[in-house]
C-alpha positions as CSV (number, residue, x, y, z in Angstrom):
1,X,-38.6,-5.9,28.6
2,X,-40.9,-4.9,31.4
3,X,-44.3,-6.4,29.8
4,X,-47.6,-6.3,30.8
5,X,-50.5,-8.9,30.1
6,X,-54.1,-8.7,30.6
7,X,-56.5,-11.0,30.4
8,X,-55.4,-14.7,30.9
9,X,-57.9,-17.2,29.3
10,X,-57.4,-20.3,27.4
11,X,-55.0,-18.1,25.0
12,X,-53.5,-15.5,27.2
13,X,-52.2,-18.0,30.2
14,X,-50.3,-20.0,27.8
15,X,-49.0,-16.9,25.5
16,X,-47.7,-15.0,28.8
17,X,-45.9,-18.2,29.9
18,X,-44.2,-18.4,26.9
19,X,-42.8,-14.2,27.6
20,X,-41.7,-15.5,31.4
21,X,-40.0,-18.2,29.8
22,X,-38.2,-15.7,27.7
23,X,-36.6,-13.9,31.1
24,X,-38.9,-11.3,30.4
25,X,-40.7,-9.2,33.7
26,X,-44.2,-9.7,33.4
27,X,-47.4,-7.5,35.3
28,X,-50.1,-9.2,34.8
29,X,-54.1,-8.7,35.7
30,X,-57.2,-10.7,35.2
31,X,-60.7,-10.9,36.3
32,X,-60.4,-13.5,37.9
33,X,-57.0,-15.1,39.9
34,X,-54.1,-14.8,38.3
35,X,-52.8,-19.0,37.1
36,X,-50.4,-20.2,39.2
37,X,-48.6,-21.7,36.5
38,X,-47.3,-17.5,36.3
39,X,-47.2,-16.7,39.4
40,X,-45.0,-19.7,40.4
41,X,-43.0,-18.8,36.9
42,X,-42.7,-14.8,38.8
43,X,-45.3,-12.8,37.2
44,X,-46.2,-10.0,39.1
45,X,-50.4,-9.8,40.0
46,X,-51.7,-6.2,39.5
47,X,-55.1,-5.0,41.0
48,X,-55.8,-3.2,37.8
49,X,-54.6,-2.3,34.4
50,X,-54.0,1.0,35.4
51,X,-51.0,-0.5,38.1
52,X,-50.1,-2.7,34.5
53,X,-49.7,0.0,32.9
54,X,-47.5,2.1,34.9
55,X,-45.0,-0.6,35.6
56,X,-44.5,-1.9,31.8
57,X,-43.3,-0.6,28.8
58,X,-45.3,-2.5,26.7
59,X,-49.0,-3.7,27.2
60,X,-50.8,-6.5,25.8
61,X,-54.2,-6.9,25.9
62,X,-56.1,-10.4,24.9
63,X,-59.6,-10.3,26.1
64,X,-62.7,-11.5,24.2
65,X,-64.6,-8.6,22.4
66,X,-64.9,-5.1,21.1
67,X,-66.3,-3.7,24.4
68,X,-63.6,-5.6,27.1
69,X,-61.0,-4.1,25.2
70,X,-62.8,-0.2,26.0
71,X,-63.5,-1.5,29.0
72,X,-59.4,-2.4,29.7
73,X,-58.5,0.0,28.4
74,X,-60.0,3.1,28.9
75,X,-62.3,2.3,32.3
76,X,-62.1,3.0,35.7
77,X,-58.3,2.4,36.1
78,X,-58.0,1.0,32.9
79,X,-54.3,1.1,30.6
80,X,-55.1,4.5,29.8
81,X,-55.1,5.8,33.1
82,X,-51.6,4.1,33.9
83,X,-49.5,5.4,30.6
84,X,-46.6,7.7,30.2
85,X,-45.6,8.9,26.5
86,X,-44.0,6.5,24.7
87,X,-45.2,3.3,25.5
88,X,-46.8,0.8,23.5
89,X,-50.3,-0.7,23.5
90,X,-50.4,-3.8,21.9
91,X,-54.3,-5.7,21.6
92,X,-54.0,-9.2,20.4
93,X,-57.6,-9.7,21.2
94,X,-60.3,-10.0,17.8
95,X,-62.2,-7.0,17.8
96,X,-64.0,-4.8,15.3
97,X,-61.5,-3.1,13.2
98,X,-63.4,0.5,13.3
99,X,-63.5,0.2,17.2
100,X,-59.8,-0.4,16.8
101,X,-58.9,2.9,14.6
102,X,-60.4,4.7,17.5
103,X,-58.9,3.0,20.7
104,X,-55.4,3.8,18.3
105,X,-56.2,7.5,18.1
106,X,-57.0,7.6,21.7
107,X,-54.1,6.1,22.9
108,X,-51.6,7.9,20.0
109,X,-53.1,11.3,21.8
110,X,-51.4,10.2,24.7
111,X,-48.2,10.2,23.3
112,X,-48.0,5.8,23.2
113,X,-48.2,4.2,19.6
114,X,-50.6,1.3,19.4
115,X,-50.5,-2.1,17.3
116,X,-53.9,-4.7,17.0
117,X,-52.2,-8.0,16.6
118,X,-55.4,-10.7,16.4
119,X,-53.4,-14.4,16.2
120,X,-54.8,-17.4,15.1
121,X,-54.0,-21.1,15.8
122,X,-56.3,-21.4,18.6
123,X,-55.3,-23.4,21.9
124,X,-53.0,-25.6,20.5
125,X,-51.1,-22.6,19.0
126,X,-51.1,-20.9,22.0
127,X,-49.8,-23.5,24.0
128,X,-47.0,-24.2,20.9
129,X,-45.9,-20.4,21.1
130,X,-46.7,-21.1,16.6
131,X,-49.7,-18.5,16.1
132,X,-50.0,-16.6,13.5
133,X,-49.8,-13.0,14.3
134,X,-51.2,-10.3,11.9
135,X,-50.2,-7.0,12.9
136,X,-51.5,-3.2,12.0
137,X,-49.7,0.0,12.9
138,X,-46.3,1.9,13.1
139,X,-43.6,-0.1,11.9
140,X,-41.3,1.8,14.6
141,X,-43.5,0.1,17.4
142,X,-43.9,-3.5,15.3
143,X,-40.1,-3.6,15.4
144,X,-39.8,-2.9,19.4
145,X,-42.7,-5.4,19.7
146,X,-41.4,-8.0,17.4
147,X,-38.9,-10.1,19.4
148,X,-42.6,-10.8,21.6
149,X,-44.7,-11.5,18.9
150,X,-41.6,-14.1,17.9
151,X,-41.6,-16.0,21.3
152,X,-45.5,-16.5,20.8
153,X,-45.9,-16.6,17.1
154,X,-44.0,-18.4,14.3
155,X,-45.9,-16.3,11.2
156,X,-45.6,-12.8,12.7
157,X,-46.7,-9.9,9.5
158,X,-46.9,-6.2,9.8
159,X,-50.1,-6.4,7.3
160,X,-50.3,-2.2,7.6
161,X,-51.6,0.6,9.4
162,X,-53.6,0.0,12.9
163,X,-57.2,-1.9,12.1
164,X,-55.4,-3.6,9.2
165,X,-54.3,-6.4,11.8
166,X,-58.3,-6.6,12.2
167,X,-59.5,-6.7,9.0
168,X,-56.9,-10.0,8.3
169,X,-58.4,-11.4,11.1
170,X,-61.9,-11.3,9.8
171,X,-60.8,-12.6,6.5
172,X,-59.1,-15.8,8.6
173,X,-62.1,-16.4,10.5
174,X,-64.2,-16.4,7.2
175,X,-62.2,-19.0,5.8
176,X,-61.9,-21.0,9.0
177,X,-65.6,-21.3,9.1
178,X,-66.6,-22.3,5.6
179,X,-63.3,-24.8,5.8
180,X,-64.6,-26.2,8.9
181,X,-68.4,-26.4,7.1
182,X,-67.5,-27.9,4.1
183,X,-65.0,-30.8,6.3
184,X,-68.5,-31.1,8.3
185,X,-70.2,-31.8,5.3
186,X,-67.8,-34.3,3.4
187,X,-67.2,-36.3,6.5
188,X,-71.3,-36.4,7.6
189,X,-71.9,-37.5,3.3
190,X,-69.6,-40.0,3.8
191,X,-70.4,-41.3,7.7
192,X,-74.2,-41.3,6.2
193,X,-72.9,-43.0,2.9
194,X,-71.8,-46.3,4.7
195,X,-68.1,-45.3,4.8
196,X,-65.6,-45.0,7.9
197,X,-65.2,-41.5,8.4
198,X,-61.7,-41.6,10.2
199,X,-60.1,-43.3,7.1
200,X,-62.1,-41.0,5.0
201,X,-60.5,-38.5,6.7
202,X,-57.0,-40.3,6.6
203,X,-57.1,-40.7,3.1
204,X,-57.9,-37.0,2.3
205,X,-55.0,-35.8,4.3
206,X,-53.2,-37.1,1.5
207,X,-55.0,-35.1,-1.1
208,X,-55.4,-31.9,-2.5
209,X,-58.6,-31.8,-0.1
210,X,-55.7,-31.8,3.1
211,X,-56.2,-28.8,5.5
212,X,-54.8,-27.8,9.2
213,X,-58.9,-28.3,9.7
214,X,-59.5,-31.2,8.4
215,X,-56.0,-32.6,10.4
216,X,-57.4,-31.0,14.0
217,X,-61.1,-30.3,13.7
218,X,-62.2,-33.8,11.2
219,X,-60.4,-35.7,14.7
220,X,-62.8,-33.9,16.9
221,X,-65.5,-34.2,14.6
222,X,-64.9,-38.3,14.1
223,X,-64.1,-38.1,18.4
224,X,-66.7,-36.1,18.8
225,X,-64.8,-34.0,21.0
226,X,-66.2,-30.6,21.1
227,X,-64.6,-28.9,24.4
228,X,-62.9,-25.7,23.2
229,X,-60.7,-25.1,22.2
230,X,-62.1,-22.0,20.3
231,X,-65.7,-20.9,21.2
232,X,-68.4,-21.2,19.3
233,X,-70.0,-17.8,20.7
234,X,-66.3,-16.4,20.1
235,X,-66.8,-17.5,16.5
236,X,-70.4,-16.2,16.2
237,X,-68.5,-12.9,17.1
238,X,-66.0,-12.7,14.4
239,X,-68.7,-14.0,11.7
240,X,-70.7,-10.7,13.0
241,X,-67.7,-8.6,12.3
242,X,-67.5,-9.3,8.9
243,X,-71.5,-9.5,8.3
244,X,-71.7,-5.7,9.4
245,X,-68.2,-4.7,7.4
246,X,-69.8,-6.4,4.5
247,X,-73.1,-4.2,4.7
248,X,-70.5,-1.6,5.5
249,X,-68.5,-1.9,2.0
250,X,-72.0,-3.0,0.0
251,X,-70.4,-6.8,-0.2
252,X,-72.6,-10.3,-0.3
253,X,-70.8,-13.0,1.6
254,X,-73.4,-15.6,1.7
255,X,-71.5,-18.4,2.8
256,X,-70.4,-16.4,5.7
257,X,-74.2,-15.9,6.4
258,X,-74.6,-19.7,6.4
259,X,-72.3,-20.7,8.4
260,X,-73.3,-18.1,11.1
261,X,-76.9,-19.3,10.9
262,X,-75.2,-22.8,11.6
263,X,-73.4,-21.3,14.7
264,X,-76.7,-19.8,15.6
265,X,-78.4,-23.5,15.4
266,X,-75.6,-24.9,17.8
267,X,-76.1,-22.1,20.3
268,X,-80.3,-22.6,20.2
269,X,-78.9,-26.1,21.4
270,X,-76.9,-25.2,24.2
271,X,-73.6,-25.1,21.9
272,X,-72.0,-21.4,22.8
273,X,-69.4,-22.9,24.7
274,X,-68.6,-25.6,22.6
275,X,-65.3,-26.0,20.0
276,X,-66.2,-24.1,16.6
277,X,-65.9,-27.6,15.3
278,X,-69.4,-28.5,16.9
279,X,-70.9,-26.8,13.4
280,X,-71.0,-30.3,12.7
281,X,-73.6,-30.9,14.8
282,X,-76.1,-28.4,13.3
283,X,-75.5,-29.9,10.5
284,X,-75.8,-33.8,11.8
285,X,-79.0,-32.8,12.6
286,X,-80.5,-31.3,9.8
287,X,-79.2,-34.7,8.6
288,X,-80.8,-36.9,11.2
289,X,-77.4,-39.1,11.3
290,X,-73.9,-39.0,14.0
291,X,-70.7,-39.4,12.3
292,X,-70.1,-42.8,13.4
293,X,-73.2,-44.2,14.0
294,X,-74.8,-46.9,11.6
């Protein structure tokens, strides 16, 4: 397919290679200049989305947040500007799943169908074409979109109509915070109990307690590696989403709320930027105690 790909961070670079590697024609547009590790593959550089959009029949859109998406999409020479009926506007960016509803009617009224596709799996995912994928929208355009999902994705699922996509990927990022508090917490009792944390960790991975988390994120907590990764300020953002759709719906999700406050500690210490794994550190100094340290 003629694709196109905007925004090429720590996610997109890696998930357009893996669409170039696939033989397919890729225009692409960032920011800032375009990797050479896809322009050397042959992706084609664009001045805007608007040029993006005219050349490809399908375009993707992974940026960081509600208003870049707008912004891509229906700015100055933005997507919008660039489409002809019956294209398709895919945004695998996390976003607010009521913005989403409305940049899908805007686009549908100009004759192109539009999927939200939020993935998780982070970095590592990216870079291992094995995120998950969790569509909304017309089945029609999921199945024309599907054999790209498939060369990024291993767990690709049309969850329903467009914002649904959203809505799963507020409930993963719920669970991926409180997963990556409570491993905090069991690995900072055990650290400040005497114990090695790093065969704590080993011996869990046996147990029912084993997660993806405690496998990827308890290493970085016990290496104290905290270089994203996935952003703390990016998680901040998806932990807001679900805060205001829970007032939204009349819903308490208070460990949502401390976790976020967490987040918030990290930041007030210069963490935005680091891995959402750095939670730990909030906590390690509530604690007064270091994984690791006697």
């Amino acid at each position: 397919m003629k694709v196109g790909f905007i925004g090429l961070g720590i996610m997109g670079t890696p998930m357009a290679g893996h669409l170039l590697d696939a033989g397919h024609t890729l225009y692409v547009h960032d920011i800032k200049p375009v990797p050479a590790e896809l322009t050397d593959k042959g992706a084609i550089p664009c001045p805007s989305g608007r040029e993006v959009a005219a050349a490809a029949e399908v375009i993707i859109t992974m940026v960081p947040d509600t208003p870049h998406v707008g912004a891509a999409l229906f700015g100055e020479n933005g997507v919008a500007a660039g489409l002809s009926s019956g294209k398709i506007v895919v945004d695998m960016s996390s976003i607010s799943p009521i913005e989403t509803k409305e940049y899908a009617k805007r686009i549908n009224d100009l004759g192109c169908a539009y999927l939200d596709a939020p993935v998780s799996g982070g970095e590592v995912g990216a870079k291992a074409a094995s995120l998950t994928i969790m569509v909304g929208g017309p089945q029609d355009a999921f199945d024309t979109v599907k054999p790209l999902f498939d060369k990024m994705g291993k767990n690709v699922t049309l969850v329903g109509g467009n914002g649904d996509g959203q809505t799963t990927k507020v409930a993963n990022q719920i669970i991926v915070a409180l997963t990556i508090e409570a491993v905090a917490e069991a690995l900072l009792f055990a650290s400040k109990a005497g114990a090695d944390p790093a065969k704590v960790r080993q011996a869990l991975m046996g147990g029912f307690a084993s997660s993806r988390i405690l496998e990827v994120h308890g290493e970085r907590m016990i290496n104290r590696n905290f270089n994203p990764g996935f952003r703390i300020e990016l998680h901040q953002k998806d932990l807001n989403l679900a805060l205001s759709g829970a007032k939204a719906l009349n819903l308490s999700l208070p460990h949502t709320a401390s976790c976020q406050q967490l987040f918030n500690a990290c930041v007030a210490q210069g963490g935005a930027a680091w891995d959402h794994s750095g939670m730990l550190r909030a906590l390690e100094l509530l604690a007064g105690h270091e994984i690791g340290s006697k």
